[in-house]
N, C-alpha and C positions, 0 to 999 in steps of 0.2 A: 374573531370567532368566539362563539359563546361560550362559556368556562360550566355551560349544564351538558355538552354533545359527552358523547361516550368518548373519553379519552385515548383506549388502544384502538379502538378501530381509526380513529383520526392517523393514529399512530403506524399503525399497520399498512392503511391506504398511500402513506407518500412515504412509509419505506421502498414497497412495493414498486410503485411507481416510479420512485428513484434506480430500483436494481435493475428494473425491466428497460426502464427509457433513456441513462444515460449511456449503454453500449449501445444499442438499437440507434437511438438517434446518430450516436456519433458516426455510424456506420452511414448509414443515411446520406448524413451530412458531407461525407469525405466523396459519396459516389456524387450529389449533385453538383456538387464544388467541382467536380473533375469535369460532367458534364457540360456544365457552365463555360467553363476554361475552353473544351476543345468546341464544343458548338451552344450558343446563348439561346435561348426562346422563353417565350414569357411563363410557358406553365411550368419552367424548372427552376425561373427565378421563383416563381410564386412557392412552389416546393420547398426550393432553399430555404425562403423566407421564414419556413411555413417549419421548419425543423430547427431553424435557429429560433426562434420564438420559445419552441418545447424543449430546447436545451437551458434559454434562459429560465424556463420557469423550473428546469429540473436542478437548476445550481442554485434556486435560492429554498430550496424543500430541504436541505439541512438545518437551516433555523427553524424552518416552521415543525422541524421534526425535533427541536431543543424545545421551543415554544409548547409541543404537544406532553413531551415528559417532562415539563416542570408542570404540570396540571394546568395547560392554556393557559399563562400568564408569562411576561416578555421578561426573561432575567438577565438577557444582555443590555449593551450598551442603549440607551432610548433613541440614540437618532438613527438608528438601522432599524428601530422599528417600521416609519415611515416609509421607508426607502422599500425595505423588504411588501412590505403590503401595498404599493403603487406597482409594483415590478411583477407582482402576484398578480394583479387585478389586472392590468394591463397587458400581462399574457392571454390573458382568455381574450380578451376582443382582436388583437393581433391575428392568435390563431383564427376564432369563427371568421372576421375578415379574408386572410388569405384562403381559407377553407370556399369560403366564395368567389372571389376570385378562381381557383383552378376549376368551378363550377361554372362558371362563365364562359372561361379561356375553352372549354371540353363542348359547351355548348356550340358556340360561336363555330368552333373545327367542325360539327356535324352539321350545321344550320345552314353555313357559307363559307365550305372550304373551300372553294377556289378565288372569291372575295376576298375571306379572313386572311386567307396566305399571303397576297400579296400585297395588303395594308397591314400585317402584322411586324412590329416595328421593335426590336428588343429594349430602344432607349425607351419609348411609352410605357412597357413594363416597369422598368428598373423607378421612372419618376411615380408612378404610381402603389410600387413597393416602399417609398420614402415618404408617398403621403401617407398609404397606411398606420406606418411607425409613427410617426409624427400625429395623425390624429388622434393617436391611440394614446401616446406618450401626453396630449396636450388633455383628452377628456379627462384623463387619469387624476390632474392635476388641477386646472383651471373648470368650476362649472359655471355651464354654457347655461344660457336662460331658457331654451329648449328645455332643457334637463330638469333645470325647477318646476315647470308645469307637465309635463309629459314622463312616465318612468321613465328611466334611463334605459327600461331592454328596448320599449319601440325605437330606440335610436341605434341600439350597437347592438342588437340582435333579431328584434322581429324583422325589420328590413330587410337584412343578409339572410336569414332563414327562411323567406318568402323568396326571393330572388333567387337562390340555391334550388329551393323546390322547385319552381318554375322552370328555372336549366336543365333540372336533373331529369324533371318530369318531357321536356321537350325533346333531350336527347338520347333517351330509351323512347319516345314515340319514334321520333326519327332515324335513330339505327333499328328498330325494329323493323320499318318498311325498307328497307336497303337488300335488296334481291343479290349485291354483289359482292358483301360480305359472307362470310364464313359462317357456318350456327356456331362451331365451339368460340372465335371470335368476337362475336357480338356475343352470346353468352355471358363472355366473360368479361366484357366490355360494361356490358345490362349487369351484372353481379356487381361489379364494381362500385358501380354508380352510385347504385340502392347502398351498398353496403358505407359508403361516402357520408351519404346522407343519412343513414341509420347513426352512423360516429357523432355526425354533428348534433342530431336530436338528442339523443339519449346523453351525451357526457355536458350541452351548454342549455338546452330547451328545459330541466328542470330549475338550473339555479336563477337563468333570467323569471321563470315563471313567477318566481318567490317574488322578485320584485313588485311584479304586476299586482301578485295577489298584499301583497305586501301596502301598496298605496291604496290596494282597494280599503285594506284594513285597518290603513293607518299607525300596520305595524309590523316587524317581522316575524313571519311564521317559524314555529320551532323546528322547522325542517329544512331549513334552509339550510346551516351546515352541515347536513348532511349531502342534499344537494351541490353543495360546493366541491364534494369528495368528487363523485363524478367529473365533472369541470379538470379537476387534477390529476383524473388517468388517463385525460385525453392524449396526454403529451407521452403514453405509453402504448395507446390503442393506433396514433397517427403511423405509426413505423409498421404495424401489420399490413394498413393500406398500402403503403408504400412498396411492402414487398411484394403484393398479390400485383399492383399497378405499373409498377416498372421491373422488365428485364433488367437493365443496370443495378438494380438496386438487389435482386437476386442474384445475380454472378457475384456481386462485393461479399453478401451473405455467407452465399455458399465459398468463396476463395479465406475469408475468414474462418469459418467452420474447418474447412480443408487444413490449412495453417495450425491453427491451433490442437488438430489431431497429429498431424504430423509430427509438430514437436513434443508430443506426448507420447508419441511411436520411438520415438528419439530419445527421450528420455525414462522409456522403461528398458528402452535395448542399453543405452549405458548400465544403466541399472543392472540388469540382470550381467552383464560383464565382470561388473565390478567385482559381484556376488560369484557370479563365476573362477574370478583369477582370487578371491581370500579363500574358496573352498579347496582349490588347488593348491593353494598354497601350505593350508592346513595338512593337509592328503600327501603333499611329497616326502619322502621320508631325508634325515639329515645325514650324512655322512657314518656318524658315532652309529643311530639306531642301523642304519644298512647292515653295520660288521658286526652289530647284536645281531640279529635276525638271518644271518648271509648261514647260516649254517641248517638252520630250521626249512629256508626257502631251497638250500641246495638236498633237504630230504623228500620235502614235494614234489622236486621238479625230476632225482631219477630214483625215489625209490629204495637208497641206500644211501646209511648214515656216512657222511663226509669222513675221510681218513684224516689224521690231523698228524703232525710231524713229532717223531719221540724226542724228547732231549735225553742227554748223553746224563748218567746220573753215576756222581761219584761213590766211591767206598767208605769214605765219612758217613755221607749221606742216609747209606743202607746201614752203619752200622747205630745208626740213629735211629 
């Protein structure tokens, strides 16, 4: 990243994205992991994939967030430079990838559900989830001869965001003529969709653009790292979708929320106990103060000063 970008908003953007997307994600991640375990289908593996991806890229925004406050320049070790910026870049095409994938997998179920069911196959997911990683892991790394003459987004982005639109756009035509759906249903099925597809444009369609315009210009445009900001709250924006998209992924929500106030309910009622049994403790009187006080309280209660017992006084005494 360029050492001219505005340094705290760089700064700001993958705190941000950090505080918002490592509980969200992990939550996420715990409901499809479960889901997975008791029934497999390809759009949960594609999900899982799809949230382990934005957890990778949220564990390595601690350096880039050292990187940002030392004023953009790398003051760790130098061979985590490398490593950290292939693992950075390689998250966004993972996720757009899997992002089209579950664009597919949602088309295909409205296109040819009673087809797609019964060729749908959970191992063609799972190897298809390995190509992703691997392609992704491999452009990162080794460039392809494609990539020298063609920007690198018509390969790992204009295609997947073509393909995407196309699903997206087929399967709000297609559930909208469906007479045997529900309106709030499809609604919110048609909400979803767009709103899928609105994530993907706006957080990866500006920074690939940079490229295009980039080769046009045979250089990069100064707006590209800012672009790239976007790119980096995808992985805090993806966990919204998820909870508008999956029941599952709302009951975990809401059982965490639930939790979490509870043992706050829990821990203000010790609290106030606590505070309860020193204020009592303060307030109970001791023995000594009782037999001070036992003659004052015996005038309160009838009204007449307590009688108290004479001693016997000798003739010495008086003549003293």
């Amino acid at each position: 990243m360029s050492s001219t970008v505005y340094t705290p908003l760089v700064l700001f953007v993958y705190i941000l994205a950090f505080v918002t997307g490592v509980p969200s994600n992990l939550l996420a991640f715990h409901t499809f992991l479960v889901k997975v375990r008791q029934k497999p289908s390809p759009i949960v593996l594609f999900l899982l994939n799809l949230t382990l991806s934005d957890l990778l890229l949220l564990l390595i925004l601690p350096f880039k967030m050292v990187e940002a406050a030392s004023g953009m320049t790398w003051p760790m070790p130098r061979f985590l430079c490398p490593i950290v910026v292939w693992v950075y870049y390689c998250c966004f095409y993972v996720s757009s990838l899997f992002l089209t994938a579950v664009s597919i997998e949602r088309y295909l179920g409205v296109a040819y559900p009673m087809k797609y069911k019964v060729s749908r196959i959970t191992v063609y997911a799972i190897w298809f989830c390995g190509f992703i990683w691997g392609f992704s892991a491999l452009h990162g790394s080794i460039p392809f001869i494609v990539i020298t003459v063609l920007p690198r987004s018509l390969l790992m982005f204009c295609v997947p965001f073509m393909i995407t639109i196309f699903c997206y756009f087929n399967f709000v035509r297609l559930l909208s003529s469906m007479s045997k759906i529900g309106r709030k249903k499809k609604s919110r099925a048609i909400c979803l969709a767009l709103a899928t597809l609105f994530n993907f444009a706006i957080c990866f369609a500006p920074y690939n653009i940079s490229h295009i315009v980039g080769f046009i210009q045979n250089k990069s445009p100064r707006w590209r790292d800012y672009a790239l900001l976007l790119s980096t709250l995808n992985a805090s924006i993806d966990p919204i979708v998820f909870y508008y998209s999956s029941t599952d992924v709302q009951r975990t929500f809401l059982k965490c929320f639930q939790g979490i106030r509870r043992k706050q309910c829990i821990q203000d009622a010790n609290e106030a106990q606590v505070e309860l049994s020193q204020i009592s403790e303060v307030d109970s009187p001791s023995p000594m103060s009782g037999w001070a006080h036992g003659p004052r309280a015996s005038v309160k209660e009838t009204g007449q000063p307590r009688a108290y017992p004479t001693l016997p006084i000798s003739d010495q005494g008086m003549k003293l």
